[in-house]
C-alpha positions in Angstrom: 75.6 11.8 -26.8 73.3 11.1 -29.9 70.8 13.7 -30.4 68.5 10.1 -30.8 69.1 9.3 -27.5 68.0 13.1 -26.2 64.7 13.1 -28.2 63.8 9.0 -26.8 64.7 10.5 -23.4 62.1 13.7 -23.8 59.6 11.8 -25.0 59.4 9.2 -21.9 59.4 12.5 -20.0 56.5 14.0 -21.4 54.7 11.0 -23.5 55.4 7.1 -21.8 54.7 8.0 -18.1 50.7 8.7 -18.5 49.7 6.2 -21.6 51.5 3.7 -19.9 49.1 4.1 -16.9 46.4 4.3 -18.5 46.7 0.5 -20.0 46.6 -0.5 -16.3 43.3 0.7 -15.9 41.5 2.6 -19.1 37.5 2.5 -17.4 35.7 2.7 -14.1 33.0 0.5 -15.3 34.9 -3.4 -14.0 35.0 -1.2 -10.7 31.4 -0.7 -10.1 29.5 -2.7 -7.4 25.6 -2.4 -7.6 25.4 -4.5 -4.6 27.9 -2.2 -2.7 26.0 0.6 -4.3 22.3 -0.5 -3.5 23.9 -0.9 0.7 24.7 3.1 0.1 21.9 4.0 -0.9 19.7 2.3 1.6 22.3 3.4 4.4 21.3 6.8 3.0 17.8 6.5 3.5 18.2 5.1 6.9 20.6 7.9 8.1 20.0 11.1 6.1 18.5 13.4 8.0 16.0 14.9 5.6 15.2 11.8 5.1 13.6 11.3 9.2 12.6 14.8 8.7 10.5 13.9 5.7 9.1 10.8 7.6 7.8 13.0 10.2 5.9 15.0 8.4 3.8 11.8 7.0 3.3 10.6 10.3 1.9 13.8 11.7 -0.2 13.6 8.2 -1.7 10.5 8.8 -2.4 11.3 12.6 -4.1 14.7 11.3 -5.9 11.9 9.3 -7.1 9.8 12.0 -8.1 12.9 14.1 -10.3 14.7 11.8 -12.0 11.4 11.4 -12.6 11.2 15.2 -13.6 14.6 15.0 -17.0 13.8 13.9 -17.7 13.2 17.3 -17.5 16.6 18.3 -20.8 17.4 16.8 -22.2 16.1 19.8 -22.4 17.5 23.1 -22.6 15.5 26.4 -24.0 17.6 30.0 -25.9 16.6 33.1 -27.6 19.3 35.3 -28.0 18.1 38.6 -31.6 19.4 40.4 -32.3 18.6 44.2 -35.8 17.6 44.9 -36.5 20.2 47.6 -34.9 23.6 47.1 -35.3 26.7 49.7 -37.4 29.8 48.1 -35.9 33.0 48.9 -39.0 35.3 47.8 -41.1 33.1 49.6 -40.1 35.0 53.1 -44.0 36.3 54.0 -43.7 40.2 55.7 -44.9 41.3 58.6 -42.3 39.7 61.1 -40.4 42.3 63.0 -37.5 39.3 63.1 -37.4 38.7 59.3 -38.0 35.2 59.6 -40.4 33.4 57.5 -43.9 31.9 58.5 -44.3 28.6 57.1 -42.3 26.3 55.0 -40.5 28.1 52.4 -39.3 25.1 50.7 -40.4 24.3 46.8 -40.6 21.2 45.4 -38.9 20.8 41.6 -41.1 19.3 38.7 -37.7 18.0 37.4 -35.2 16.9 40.3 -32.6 14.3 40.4 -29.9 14.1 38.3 -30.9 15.1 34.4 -28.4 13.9 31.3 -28.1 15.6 28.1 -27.1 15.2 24.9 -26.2 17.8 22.0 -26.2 17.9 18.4 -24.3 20.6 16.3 -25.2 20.2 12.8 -23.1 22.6 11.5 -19.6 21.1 12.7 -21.1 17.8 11.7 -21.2 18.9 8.1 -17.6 20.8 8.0 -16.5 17.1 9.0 -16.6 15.5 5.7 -14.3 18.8 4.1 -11.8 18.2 7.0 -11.1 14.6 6.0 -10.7 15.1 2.8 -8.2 18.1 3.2 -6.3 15.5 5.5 -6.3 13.6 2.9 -4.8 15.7 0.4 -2.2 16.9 2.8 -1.1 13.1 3.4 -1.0 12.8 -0.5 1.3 14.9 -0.6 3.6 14.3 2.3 3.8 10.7 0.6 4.4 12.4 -2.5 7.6 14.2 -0.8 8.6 11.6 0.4 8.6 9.2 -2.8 10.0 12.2 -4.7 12.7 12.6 -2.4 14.0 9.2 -2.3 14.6 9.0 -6.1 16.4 12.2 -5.6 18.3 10.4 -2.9 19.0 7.4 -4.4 20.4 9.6 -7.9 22.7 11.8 -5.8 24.3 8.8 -4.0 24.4 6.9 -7.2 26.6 10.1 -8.6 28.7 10.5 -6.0 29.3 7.2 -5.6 30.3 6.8 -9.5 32.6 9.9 -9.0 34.3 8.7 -5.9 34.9 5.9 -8.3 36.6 8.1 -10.9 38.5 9.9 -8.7 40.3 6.5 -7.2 41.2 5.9 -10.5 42.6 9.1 -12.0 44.7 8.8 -8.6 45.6 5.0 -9.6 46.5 6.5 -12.9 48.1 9.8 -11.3 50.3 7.9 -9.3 51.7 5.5 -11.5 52.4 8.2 -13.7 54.6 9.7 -11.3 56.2 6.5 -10.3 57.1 6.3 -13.5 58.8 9.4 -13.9 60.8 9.0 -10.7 61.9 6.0 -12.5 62.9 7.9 -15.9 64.3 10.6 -13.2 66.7 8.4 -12.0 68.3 7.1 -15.4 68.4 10.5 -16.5 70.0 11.7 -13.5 72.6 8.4 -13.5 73.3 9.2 -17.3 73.8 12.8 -16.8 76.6 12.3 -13.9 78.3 9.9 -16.6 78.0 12.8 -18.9 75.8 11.4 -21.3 72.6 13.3 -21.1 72.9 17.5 -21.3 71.8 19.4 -18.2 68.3 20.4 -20.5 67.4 16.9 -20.5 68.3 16.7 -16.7 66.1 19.6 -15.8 63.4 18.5 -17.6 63.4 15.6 -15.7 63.1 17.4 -12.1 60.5 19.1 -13.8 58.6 16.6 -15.1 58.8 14.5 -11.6 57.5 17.8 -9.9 54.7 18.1 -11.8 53.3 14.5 -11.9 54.3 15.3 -7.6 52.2 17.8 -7.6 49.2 16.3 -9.9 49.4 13.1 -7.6 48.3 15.3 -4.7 45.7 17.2 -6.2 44.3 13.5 -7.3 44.5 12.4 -3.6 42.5 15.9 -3.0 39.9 15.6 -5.0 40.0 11.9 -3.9 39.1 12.8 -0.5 37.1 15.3 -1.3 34.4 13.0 -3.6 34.8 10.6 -0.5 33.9 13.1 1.8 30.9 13.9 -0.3 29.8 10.7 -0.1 29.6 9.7 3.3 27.4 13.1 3.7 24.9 11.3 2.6 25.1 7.6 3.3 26.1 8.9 7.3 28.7 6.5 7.8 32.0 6.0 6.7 32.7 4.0 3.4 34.9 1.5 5.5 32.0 0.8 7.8 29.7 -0.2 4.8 30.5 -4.2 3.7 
């Protein structure tokens, strides 16, 4: 066998498989979708749970809001006392009767009787008030300002993800033409060498090239998985769900 013919067949071994793959596909970028990626992201927002964790909290800030401001009304004080017109006086009871009972009318007659209405005015609370609004305020400000800050944290982590998901379809693209084409050289070498016209070094490296670019195509589909996996943690659904 030439010695020509040995060094061509080491060099598809270790050399043709992976540049020849990476003409198919060379960058990510032709892959890219912003309208696919703009539906992750506001799939993210919609299902993320810190998300509707975050949206709570501004709710209950802009009902703390609305109360304080209803809590002027607390200043005042609304009461009624109601006062018969005829009421029976106890100390009245005159002495002197071996039965205890009274002699005459022990009624009294109230200078204010009826039913009498009331109302209060604390000025104190009244001028806490205005300090309560405003720290309502504030803490709405900044229940907003979570939430704004969150979603642009949000939207970059899904944008990342989403643009390694992306890179991790194509190394496996990549991966496994590369090892298609070394089961390819695998098989001429092996047809040659049972002719007898490649040694058992060239043979062996073979195998051990089409184990290698095996075993690389599997820890592509891993990582594969994994970056998918990633994803739909934060978008909520799965990627096949999302058109």
């Amino acid at each position: 066998m030439s010695k020509i013919y040995t060094l061509v067949i080491v060099l598809l071994l270790t050399v043709v498989a992976a540049p020849n793959s990476a003409i198919a596909q060379s960058s990510i970028i032709p892959e890219i979708s912003e309208p696919y990626l703009e539906k992750l992201i506001a799939t993210a927002k919609a299902n993320y749970p810190r998300v509707k964790s975050l949206d709570e909290r501004l709710n209950i800030a802009k009902n703390n809001v609305s109360r304080q401001r209803l809590s002027y009304l607390d200043a005042l004080t609304f009461s009624y006392v109601y006062q018969p017109n005829t009421t029976l006086n106890l100390n009245a009871l005159q002495p002197g009767n071996t039965d205890g009972s009274a002699i005459g009318n022990n009624n009294r007659t109230s200078i204010f009787s009826g039913t009498q209405f009331g109302l209060f005015f604390n000025l104190g609370s009244y001028l806490q008030k205005p300090f309560a609004v405003k720290q309502s305020k504030r803490e709405l400000n900044i229940a907003n300002n979570d939430v704004q800050e969150y979603m642009l944290t949000l939207t970059t982590l899904v944008k990342k993800r989403y643009y390694t998901y992306l890179q991790r379809l194509a190394s496996l693209k990549l991966q496994t033409q590369a090892s298609t084409d070394a089961e390819s050289v695998m098989k001429d070498v092996k047809y040659r060498f049972e002719k007898g016209e490649v040694t058992v070094e060239s043979y062996n490296q073979a195998r051990i090239s089409v184990t290698q670019q095996t075993q690389a195509k599997i820890t592509a589909e891993t990582d594969l998985f994994t970056a998918k996996a990633d994803l739909e943690e934060l978008v909520g659904e799965k990627l096949e769900n999302i058109r």
